[in-house]
N, C-alpha and C positions, 0 to 999 in steps of 0.2 A: 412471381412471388407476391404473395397477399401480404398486406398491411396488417400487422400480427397486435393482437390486445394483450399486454402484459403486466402482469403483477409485479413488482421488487417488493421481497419481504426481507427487511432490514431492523434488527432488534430496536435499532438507536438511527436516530439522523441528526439532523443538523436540524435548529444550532447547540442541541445535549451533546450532539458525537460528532465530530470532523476528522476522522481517522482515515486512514487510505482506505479500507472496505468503503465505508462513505462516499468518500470524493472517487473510486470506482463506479460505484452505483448511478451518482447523479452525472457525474461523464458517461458513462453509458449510456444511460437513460437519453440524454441530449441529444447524443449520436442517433439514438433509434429512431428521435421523435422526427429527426430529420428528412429521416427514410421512409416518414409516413407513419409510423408505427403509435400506439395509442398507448402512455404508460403511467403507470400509477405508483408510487411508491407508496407502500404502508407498512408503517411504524409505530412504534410507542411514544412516549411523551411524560416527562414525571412531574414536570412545573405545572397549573393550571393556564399559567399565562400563555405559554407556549402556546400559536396557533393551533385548533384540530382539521383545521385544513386550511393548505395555503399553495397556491401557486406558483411554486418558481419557475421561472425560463418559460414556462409553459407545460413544466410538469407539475401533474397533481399530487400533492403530498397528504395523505392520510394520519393524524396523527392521534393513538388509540391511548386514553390515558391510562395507566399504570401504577400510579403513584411508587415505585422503584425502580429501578434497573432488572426489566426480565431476564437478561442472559446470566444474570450472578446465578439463581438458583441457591441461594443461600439461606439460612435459618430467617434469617432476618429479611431478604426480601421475596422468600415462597410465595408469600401472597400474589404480589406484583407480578411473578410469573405466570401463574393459574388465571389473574384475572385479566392478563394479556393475552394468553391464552384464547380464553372463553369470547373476549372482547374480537380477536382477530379471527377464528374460525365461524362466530355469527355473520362478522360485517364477508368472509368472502360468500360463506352461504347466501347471504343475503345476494349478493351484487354477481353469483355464478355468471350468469349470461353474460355481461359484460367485459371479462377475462376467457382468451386461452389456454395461459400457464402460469404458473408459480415460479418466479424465477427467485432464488434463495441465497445471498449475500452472506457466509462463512456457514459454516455445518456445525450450529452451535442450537442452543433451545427455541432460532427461531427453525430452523430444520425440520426442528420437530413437529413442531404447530402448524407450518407449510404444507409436512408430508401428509401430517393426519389428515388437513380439508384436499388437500389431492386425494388421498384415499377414498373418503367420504365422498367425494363429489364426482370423483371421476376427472379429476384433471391432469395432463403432464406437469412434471416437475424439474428444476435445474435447482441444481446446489451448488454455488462456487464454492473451495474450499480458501479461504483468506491465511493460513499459517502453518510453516511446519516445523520439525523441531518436535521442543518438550511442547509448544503451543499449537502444536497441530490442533485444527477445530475438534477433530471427533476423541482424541485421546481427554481434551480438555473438556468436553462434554461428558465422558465417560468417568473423569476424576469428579464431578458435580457429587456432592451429598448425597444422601435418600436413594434418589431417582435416577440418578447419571449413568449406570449401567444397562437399566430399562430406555433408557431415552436412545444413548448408543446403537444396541440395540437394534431399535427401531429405524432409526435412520440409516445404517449400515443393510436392512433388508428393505426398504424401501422407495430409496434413490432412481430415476430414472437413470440421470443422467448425473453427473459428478465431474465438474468442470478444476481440473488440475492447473495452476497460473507457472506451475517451474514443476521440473525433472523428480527432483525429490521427491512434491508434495504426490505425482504421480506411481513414484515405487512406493509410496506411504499408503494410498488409499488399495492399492495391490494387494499390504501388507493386510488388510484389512478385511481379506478376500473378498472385494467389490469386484464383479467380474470385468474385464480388461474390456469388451465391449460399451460398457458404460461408462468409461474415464474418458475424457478429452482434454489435450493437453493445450490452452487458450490459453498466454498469459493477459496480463492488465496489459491495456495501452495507454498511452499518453499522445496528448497535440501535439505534432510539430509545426511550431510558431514562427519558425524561420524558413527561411526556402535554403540560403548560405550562412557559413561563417561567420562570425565578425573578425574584422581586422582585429590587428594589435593597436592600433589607434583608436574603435571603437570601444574596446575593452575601456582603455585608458577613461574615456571619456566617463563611463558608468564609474570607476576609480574615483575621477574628481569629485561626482554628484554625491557619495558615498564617506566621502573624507577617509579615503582605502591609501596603501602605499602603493604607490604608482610603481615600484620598481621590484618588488618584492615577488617571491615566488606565492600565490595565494593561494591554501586550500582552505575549503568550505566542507563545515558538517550543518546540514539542516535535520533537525527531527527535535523528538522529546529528551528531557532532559531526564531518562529514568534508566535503574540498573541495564537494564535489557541491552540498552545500547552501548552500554561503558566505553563512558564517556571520561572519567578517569582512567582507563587503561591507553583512549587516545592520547592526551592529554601525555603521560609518561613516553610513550612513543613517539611523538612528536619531540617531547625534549632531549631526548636522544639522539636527536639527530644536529646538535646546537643550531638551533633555529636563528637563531642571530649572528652566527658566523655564516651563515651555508645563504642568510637571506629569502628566509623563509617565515610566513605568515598565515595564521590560524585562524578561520574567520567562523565560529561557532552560533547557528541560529536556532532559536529552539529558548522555551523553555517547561520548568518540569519538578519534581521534587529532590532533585539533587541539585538544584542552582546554587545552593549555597555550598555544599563541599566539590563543586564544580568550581567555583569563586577562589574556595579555600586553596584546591590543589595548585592554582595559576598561581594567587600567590606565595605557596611556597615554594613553588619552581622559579619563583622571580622571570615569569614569561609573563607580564602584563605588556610589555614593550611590543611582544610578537602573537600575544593571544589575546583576542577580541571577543564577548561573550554577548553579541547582540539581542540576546532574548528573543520570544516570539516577533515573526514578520506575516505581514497578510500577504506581503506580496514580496516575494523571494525570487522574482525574475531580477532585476535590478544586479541584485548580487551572484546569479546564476552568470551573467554578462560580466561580471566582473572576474570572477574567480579563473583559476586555469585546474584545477584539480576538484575532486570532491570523493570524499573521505566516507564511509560507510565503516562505521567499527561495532556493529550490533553484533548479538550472540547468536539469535535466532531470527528467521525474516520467513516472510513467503516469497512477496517479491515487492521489493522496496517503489514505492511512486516516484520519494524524491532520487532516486540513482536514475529512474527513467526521465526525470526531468531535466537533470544534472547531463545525462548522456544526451539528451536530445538539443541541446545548445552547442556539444561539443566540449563539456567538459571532460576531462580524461578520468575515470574510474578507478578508484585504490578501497578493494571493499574485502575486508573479513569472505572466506568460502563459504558462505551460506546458501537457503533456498534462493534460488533467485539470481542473484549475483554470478552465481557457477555457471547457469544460461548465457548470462549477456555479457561477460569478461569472457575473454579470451588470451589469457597472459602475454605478452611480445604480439601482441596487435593493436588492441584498443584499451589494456586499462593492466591494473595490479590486482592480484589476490592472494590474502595475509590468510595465515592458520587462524583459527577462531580460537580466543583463549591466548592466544602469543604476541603479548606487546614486543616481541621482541624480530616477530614474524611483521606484524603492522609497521615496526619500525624499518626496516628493511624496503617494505613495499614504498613508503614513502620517500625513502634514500634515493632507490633505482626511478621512480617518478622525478623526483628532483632533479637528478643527472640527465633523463634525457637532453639529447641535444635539440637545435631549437629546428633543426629537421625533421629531428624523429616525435617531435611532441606535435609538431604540424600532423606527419602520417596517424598518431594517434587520435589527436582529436576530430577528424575525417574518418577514422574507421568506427569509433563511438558512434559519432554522427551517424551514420548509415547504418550502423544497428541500429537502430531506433527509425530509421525512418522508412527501412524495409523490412521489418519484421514485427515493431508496436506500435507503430503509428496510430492510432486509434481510428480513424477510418474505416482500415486495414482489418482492425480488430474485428471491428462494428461486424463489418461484411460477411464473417469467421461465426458469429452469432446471427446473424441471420438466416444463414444458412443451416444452420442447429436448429432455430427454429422451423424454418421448414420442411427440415428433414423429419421434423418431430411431430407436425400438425399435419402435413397433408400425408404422413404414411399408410 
């Protein structure tokens, strides 16, 4: 297997976008460079300051300025798209020889900029699809102003290949009549940083460091604090369940443009005692090690990073039915799955979480575990792309 020269084309990187598409790409990307592989990230950039090129880890980061957000495609920042556009299909022109393929980070307007210099150039192409739901990539490209229909379009007959991360996102692109030869059903992986469990002693320990209640049953929501994930509907669900008689504990990381009627609703629920609202964390292992549950109440997902974070520790899983989540629960094995829309469905899921007993919470967080460590491990992943690759270069 040849040492493969790769492009990631990502509308946004870091440090403009830190989203899971993002932190996919640049985990990725690490994994590859490992295996020998030569890879490049190129992006846009809207601040001047922002580096136009910089080296992380050892990957090269491209960064094409823009002065707006290319993927909006909106009145206001058209320009920005055209001149990202113009900006990214010279610079691959230019640098042809030095790339294989185009590897494409959600099936949004960089897709389309991607496919056109594959075309042009003659190179393979990958499209991961990052969201499904109302925010499936190609549906959300399609609602785009002006041009979103053409652009659609385009991308939908042009695809080599269309990398599916969950089951749904795969009956989606179906629906979309990409031919079934073309989908691949890859999802994200994630490290596994641990080899075993941690005791209930070790737990403890992260508790202290943490100033956590040591005795309490803890669940953890990490993410953004925005509609999508209604975080208010947890929040109602959880109280439901009288969390201060059952001995139960809310531990909410993240934040976002509802922190303040996130704030509001604790305080009218009179759960400050049992709801904690930690705002953004850089590093969210700490509490990953502390928690024994972790809470997913989003509307729509493709496939959630931090639930693969949360399972790859051993935390036990209580997530909304959505993309993603439907793959890696398994209800009466390793986790809980609520009706999407039914705090009264979430509230239940957490009920029967809370009851297990401290046998069957052990069998559960061991069978998490092991999804994640035999089926996303990222490694694992890696190797799953690799071989895509070479199926695709030396055919």
């Amino acid at each position: 297997m040849k040492n493969f020269r790769i492009v990631m084309l990502t509308a946004q990187f870091m440090p403009e976008a830190n989203g899971g598409a993002e932190q996919q790409c640049f985990k990725l990307s690490q994994q590859l460079q490992q295996y020998g592989c030569s890879i490049t990230i190129l992006t846009s950039r809207i601040n001047k300051k922002v580096p136009a090129y910089e080296e992380m880890e050892g990957i090269k980061v491209i960064r094409l300025l823009s002065y707006g957000p290319p993927q909006l495609l909106s009145f206001k920042y058209l320009h920005a798209s055209f001149i990202w556009f113009n900006k990214c299909v010279r610079w691959l022109k230019q640098h042809k020889n030095e790339y294989d393929l185009i590897h494409m980070h959600q099936a949004k307007f960089n897709a389309f900029t991607g496919l056109y210099a594959c075309k042009l150039l003659r190179k393979r192409s990958i499209v991961k699809i990052g969201n499904s739901g109302y925010g499936f990539d190609l549906l959300t490209l399609k609602r785009k102003a002006f041009i979103g229909k053409m652009l659609h379009r385009y991308v939908v007959q042009h695809i080599d290949i269309a990398i599916a991360i969950s089951r749904d996102i795969q009956q989606e692109l179906l629906a979309e009549k990409i031919p079934a030869h073309k989908i691949i059903f890859l999802p994200n992986g994630v490290e596994v940083k641990i080899t075993q469990l941690f005791s209930p002693a070790g737990k403890m320990q992260y508790r202290k460091q943490l100033n956590l209640p040591l005795e309490r049953k803890i669940f953890l929501f990490a993410g953004r604090l925005e509609k999508q994930k209604d975080i208010l509907g947890l929040i109602d669900s959880f109280a439901g369940n009288n969390p201060i008689e059952n001995n139960y504990f809310l531990l909410l990381l993240g934040d976002g443009e509802m922190r303040k009627e996130v704030e509001k609703r604790i305080n009218e629920k009179g759960l400050n005692e049992v709801i904690s609202l930690k705002g953004y964390q850089k590093n969210v292992w700490p509490f990953l090690l502390a928690a024994d549950f972790f809470v997913l109440s989003t509307k729509a997902e493709g496939l959630s990073n931090a639930l693969l974070e949360a399972m790859s520790v051993g935390l036990i899983p209580i997530s909304n039915e959505v993309s993603g989540s439907k793959d890696l629960i398994t209800p009466g094995t390793n986790g809980f799955l609520a009706q999407v829309g039914s705090n009264e469905s979430m509230r239940q899921a957490i009920k029967s979480a809370g009851n297990l007993t401290p046998q069957l919470v052990e069998c559960y967080r061991i069978n998490a575990f092991n999804t994640i460590r035999e089926q996303y491990e990222m490694g694992f992943i890696t190797k799953k792309y690799l071989e895509l690759y070479n199926q695709m270069l030396t055919a």
